[in-house]
N, C-alpha and C positions, 0 to 999 in steps of 0.2 A: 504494500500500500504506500502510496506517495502521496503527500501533504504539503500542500506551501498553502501560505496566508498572504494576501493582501487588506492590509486593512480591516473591517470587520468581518469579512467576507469569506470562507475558505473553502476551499475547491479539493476535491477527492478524486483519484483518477483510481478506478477498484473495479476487477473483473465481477459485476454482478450488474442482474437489473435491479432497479433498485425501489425504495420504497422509504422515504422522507419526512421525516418529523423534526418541526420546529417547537420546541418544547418551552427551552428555558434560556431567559436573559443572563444565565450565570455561566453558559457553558453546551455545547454542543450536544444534541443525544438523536442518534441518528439508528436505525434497522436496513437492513440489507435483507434482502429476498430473492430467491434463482440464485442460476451462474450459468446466464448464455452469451452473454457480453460485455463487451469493457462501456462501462458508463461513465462520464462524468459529472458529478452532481454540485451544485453550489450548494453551501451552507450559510445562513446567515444566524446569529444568535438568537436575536427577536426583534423581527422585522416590524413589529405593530408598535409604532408609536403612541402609547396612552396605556392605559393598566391594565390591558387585557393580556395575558399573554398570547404569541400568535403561535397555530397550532393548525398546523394542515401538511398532506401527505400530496407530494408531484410524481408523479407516471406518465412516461413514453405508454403511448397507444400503439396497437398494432397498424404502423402506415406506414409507407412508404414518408424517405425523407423527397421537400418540396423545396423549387430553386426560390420560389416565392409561395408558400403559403398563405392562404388568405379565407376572408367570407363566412368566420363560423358559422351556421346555422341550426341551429338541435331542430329537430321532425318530433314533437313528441308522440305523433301517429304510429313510425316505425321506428323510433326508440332509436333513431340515429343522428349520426354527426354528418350536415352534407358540408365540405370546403372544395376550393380551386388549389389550381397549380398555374398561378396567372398568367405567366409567360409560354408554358407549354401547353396550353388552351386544354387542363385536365380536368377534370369532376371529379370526385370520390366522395364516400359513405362509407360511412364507419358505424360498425352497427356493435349497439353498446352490446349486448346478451354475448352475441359470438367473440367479440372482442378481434375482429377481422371487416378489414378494411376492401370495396370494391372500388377499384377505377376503370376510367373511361376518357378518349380522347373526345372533344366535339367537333365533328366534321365540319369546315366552312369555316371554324372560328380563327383568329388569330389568336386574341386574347377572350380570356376566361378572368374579369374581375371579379364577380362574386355570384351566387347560387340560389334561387329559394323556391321553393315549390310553390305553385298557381292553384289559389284557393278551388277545391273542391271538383279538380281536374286532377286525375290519376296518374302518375310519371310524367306529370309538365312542370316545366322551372321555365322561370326567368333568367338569363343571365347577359351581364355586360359585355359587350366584345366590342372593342374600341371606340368608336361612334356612335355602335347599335343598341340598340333592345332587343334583344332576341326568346324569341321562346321555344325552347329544345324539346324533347321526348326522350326520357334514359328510364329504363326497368329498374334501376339500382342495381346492377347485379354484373351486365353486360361489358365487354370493354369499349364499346361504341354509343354515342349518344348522337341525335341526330338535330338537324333546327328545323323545326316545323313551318315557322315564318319570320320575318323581320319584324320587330311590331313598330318600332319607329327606331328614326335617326338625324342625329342632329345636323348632319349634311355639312357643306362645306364647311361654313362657318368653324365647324369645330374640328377641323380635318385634321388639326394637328396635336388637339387634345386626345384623352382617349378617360374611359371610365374607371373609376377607382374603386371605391366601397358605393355598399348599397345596403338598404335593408326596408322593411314593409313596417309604416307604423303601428298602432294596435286596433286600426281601421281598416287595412290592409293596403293603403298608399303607399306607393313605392317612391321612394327620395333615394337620391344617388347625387353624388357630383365628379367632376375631372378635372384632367390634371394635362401640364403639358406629356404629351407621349414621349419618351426615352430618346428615339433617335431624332428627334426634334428638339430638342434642346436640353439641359438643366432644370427638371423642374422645382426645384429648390431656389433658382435664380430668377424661373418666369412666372409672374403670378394671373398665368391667361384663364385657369377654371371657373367654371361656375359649378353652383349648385343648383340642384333641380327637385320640384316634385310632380312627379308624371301623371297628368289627368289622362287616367283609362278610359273615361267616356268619350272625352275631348281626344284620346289616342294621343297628345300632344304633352312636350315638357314646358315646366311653368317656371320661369326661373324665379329664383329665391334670394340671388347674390349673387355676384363675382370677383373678382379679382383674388381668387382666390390659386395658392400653389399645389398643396396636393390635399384633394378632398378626401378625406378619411373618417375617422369613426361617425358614428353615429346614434345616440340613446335619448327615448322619450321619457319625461316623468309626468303620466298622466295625471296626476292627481295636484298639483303644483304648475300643470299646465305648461312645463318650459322644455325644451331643447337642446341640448349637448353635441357641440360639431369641433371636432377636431383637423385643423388644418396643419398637417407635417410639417410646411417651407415655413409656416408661421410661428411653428415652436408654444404654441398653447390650444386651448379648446375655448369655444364660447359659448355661453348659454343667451338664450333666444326665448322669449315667448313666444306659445303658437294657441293660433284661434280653431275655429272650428272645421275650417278648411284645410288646416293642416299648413295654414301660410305662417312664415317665419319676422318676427320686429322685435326692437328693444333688444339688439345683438350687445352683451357686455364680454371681457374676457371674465374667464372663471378662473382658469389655470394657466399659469404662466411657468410654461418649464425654464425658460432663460433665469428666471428668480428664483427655481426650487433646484437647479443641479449643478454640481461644478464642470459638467461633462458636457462639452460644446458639442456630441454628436449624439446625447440622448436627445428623441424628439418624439411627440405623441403619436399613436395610432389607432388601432381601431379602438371600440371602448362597448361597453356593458354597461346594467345597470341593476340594483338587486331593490329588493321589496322596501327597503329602509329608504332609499332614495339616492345610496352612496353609488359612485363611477368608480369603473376599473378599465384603469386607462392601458393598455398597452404600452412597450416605451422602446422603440426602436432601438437600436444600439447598447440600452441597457440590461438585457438581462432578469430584465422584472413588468411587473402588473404594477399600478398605485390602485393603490381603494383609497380614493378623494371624498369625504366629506358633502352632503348637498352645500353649506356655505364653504367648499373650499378647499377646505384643510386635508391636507394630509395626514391617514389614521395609519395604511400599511402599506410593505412595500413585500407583494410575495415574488421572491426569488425563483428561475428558472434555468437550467442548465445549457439556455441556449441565447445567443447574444443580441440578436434580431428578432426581436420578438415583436408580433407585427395585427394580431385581433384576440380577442375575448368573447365567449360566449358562454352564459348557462346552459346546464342541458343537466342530465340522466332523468331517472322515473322518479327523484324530489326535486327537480330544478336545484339542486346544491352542490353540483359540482360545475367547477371551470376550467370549458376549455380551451388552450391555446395555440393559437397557430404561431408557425416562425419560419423564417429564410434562409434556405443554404448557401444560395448563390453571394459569393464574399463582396458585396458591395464597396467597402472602405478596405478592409483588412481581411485576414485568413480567419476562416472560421472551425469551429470545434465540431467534435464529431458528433453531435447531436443539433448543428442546426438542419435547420429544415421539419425537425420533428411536429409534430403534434403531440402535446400534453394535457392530462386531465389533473387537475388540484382538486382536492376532495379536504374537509375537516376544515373548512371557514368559517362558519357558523352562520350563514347565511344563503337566501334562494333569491334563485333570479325570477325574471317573469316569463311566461309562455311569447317563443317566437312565432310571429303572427305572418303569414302566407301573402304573398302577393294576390290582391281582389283586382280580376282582370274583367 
């Protein structure tokens, strides 16, 4: 077993899969489980700022590693996990019972941003593919998924953007927004996106904003009426009132990562939201989740064994476990042998809310 620390941080390189508990602020107490691979796991003492102690177990799922993972989605119909593999225009499900994962190329697509099943239609999803709106047909099972039709596209204008994250409010609205596309420039540098939310009657996108660099997370708090948008290039998230149409005003920052890291390449990504009203933000280049506070604050930081960490989402049959997507492909720097994984965190002591299907 090999051990080095940085900081509070320390890192375990140990022939086993593994099985993670964050117990005690005084000292590390960790369980190991199998021995079919070398894992690397992060340990943090206690990552929950305030007097709880924090206490949750991280597991590698049975998946394939992704060059970009993206789009959690939990199905609590079939008890699965649906995500993308953005750049290689993949789909997959991960079905919680079996603990095995199916993928699928989509024929026609380029890119595959994110995934969600079409209310009350049988093996139909929505998904992004660069300009489009696409609506696919995949069994779950097969390794082919096919597009049944274009549903809309935002045409020239946007030719050089492409789509990022998405998700279906708890109305079944679909919002999405973009970002400059890769081989078109830095999108970290250009802030050409907007965001949208797509009237399915109207077939048409409604814009909501712009100038935005890379559009990413996304969580509603019904009951408080507001918002959560996380822009990557911008380095924080906003919260927004939304009325009954689902339109967005009163944009303030919520989270300001330039003020909470000392790491110029942590940046937020996609995000969640649990019953209590707290966001779990994703944190690109960091290595962790935050569970933010509704005014703000910073309560935890759960730690993950992979550097790129990149959406969030509740799921199993209590909505109390989270899961995470992350990216192989080394963007800045070399990455470890568990990016690209997908992770479940289980023992947070909180449930998230049923994800809600595209109403088309």
């Amino acid at each position: 077993m090999n051990i080095f620390c940085s900081h509070q941080i320390c890192k375990l390189i140990i022939p086993h899969s593994f099985f993670l508990e964050v117990l005690s602020s005084q000292g590390f107490i960790y369980h190991l489980a199998g021995a079919n691979k070398s894992t690397t796991i992060s340990i943090a003492q206690s990552q929950e700022l305030g007097s709880k102690m924090a206490n949750y177990k991280v597991e590698e799922i049975s998946a394939p590693k992704l060059d970009l993972g993206e789009g959690p989605h939990w199905d609590g119909k079939s008890q699965s996990l649906y995500f993308v593999d953005m750049f290689k225009a993949g789909v997959h499900r991960w079905d919680y019972h079996k603990n095995k994962t199916f993928s699928a190329s989509v024929e026609g697509c380029t890119w595959v941003s994110f995934i969600i099943p079409v209310k009350g239609r049988s093996n139909e999803f929505v998904v992004g593919d660069g300009t489009r709106l696409v609506l696919i047909t995949w069994n779950g099972t097969s390794d082919k998924a096919k597009i049944v039709k274009v549903i809309a596209d935002l045409g020239e204008a946007g030719q050089s953007n492409r789509f990022n994250d998405g998700k279906a409010d708890s109305k079944g609205r679909l919002f999405t927004g973009t970002m400059k596309a890769e081989p078109f420039g830095n999108p970290f540098e250009i802030n050409s996106g907007k965001f949208f939310r797509f009237d399915a009657r109207g077939v048409k996108f409604v814009e909501q904003f712009d100038k935005v660099f890379i559009s990413n997370g996304l969580a509603w708090n019904d009951k408080t009426k507001k918002f959560y948008y996380a822009d990557t290039g911008a380095y924080d998230v906003k919260v927004f009132d939304f009325d009954d149409n689902g339109d967005l005003s009163n944009r303030k920052t919520f989270y300001d990562m330039t003020a909470n890291t000392t790491d110029p390449k942590e940046a937020p990504d996609g995000m969640t939201i649990d019953t209590d009203g707290n966001i779990f933000l994703a944190v690109f280049h960091g290595s962790k989740v935050l569970k933010i506070s509704p005014s703000g604050q910073l309560l935890q930081e759960i730690m993950v064994p992979a550097k790129q960490v990149t959406s969030v989402a509740f799921g199993g049959p209590n909505l109390d476990e989270l899961f995470v997507t992350t990216a192989g492909q080394p963007f800045l720097e070399p990455q470890g042998p568990q990016a690209g994984a997908t992770f479940k965190v289980s023992g947070l002591g909180v449930r998230g809310f049923p994800m809600t299907d595209v109403d088309l």
